[in-house]
C-alpha positions as CSV (number, residue, x, y, z in Angstrom):
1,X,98.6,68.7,167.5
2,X,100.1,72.0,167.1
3,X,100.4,73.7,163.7
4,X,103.3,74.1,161.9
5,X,104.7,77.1,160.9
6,X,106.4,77.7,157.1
7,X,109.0,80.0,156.3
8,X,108.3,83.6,157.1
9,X,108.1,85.1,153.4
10,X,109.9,88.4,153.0
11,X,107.9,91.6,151.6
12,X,110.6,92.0,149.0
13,X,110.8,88.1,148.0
14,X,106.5,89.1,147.3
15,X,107.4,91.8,145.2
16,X,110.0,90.1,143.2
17,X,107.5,87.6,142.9
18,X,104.3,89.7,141.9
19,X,106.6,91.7,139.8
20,X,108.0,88.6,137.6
21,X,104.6,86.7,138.0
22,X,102.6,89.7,136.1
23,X,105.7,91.0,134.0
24,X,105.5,94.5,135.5
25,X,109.3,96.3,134.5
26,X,111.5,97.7,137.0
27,X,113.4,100.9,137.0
28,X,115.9,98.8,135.1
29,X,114.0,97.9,132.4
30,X,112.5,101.3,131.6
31,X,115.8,103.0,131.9
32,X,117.0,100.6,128.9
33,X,114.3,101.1,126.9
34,X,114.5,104.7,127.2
35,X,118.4,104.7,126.2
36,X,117.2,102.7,123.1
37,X,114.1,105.0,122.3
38,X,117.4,107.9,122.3
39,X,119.3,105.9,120.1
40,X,116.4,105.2,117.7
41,X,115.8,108.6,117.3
42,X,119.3,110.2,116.9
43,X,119.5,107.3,114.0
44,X,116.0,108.9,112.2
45,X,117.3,112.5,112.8
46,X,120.8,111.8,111.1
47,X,119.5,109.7,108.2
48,X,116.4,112.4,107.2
49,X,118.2,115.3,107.9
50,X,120.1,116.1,104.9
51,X,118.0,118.2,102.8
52,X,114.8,117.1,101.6
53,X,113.8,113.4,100.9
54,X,114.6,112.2,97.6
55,X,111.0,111.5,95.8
56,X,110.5,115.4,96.2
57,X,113.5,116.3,94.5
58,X,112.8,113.7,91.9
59,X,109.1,115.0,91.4
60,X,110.4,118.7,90.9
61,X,113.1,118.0,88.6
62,X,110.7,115.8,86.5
63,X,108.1,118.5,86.5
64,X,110.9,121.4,85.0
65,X,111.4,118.8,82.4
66,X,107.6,119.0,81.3
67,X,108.0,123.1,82.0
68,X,106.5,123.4,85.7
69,X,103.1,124.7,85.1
70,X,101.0,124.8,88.4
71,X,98.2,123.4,86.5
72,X,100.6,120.7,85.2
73,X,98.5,117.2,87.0
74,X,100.1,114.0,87.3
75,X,98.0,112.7,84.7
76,X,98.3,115.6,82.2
77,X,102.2,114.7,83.0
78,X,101.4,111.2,81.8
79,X,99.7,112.0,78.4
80,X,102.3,114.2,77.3
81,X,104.9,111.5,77.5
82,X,102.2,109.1,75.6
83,X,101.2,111.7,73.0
84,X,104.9,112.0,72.3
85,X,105.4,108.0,71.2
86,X,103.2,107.7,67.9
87,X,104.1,104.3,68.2
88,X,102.9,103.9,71.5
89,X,104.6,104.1,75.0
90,X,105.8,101.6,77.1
91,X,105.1,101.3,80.8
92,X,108.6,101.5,81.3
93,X,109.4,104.2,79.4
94,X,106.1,106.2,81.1
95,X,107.7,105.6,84.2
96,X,111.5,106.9,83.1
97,X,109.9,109.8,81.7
98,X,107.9,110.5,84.8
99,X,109.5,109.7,87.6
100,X,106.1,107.6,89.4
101,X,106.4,105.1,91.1
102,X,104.3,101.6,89.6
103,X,101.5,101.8,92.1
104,X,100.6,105.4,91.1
105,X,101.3,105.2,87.2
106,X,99.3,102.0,87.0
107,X,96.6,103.9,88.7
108,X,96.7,107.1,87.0
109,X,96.7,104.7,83.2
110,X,93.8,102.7,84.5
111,X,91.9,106.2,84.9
112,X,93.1,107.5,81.8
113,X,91.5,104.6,79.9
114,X,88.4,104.5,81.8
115,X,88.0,108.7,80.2
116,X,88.8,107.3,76.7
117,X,91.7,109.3,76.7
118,X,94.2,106.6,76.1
119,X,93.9,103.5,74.1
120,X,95.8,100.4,75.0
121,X,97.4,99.0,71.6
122,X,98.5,95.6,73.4
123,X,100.1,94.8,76.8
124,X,101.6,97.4,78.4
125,X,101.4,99.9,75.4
126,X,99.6,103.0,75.0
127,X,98.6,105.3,72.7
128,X,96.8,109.1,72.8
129,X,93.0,109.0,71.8
């Protein structure tokens, strides 16, 4: 009996195939993704661009409150407020005064107790050694 013969495929209809089968992008595809990419990056460019970003400013205008010394560290920023509350400061008033953000004023009163150089007088308050 003589063998049958299928269809004839088409080089092309392969590609398309291979090419959907393995997720390989066309010319298409890239071309979007780089119009995207352009888009993305205009967006960054206009939101950063004006003037500096606003934690620096912050920082600096805290620090001429405290009269900007260049040995003035974040920590000597942070005794200064406490030593100025007999009573005992506040987190929340540390972080007014300062300008830190929790993660770094947490850290900095953590190390400030460890040196004895704060006491805490209950939950959250502090006082100068």
């Amino acid at each position: 009996m003589p063998k049958k013969r299928g269809k004839s495929v088409s080089f092309d209809a392969m590609v398309k195939f291979f090419m959907r089968h393995y997720d390989i992008p066309t010319k298409k595809d890239v071309a979007n993704l780089m119009t995207r990419i352009d888009r993305l990056e205009t967006l960054i460019k206009s939101k950063s661009a004006p003037g500096k970003n606003k934690r620096s400013a912050k920082a600096t205008f805290k620090r001429k409150e405290f009269g900007h010394t260049s040995s003035l560290t974040a920590s000597d920023m942070v005794m200064k407020v406490i030593k100025k509350f007999e009573q005992g400061a506040d987190f929340a008033r540390i972080q007014a005064a300062t300008g830190f953000g929790e993660k770094k004023l947490r850290n900095i009163i953590f190390r400030l107790n460890q040196a004895e150089k704060i006491e805490r007088k209950r939950r959250g308050v502090y006082i100068a050694s």
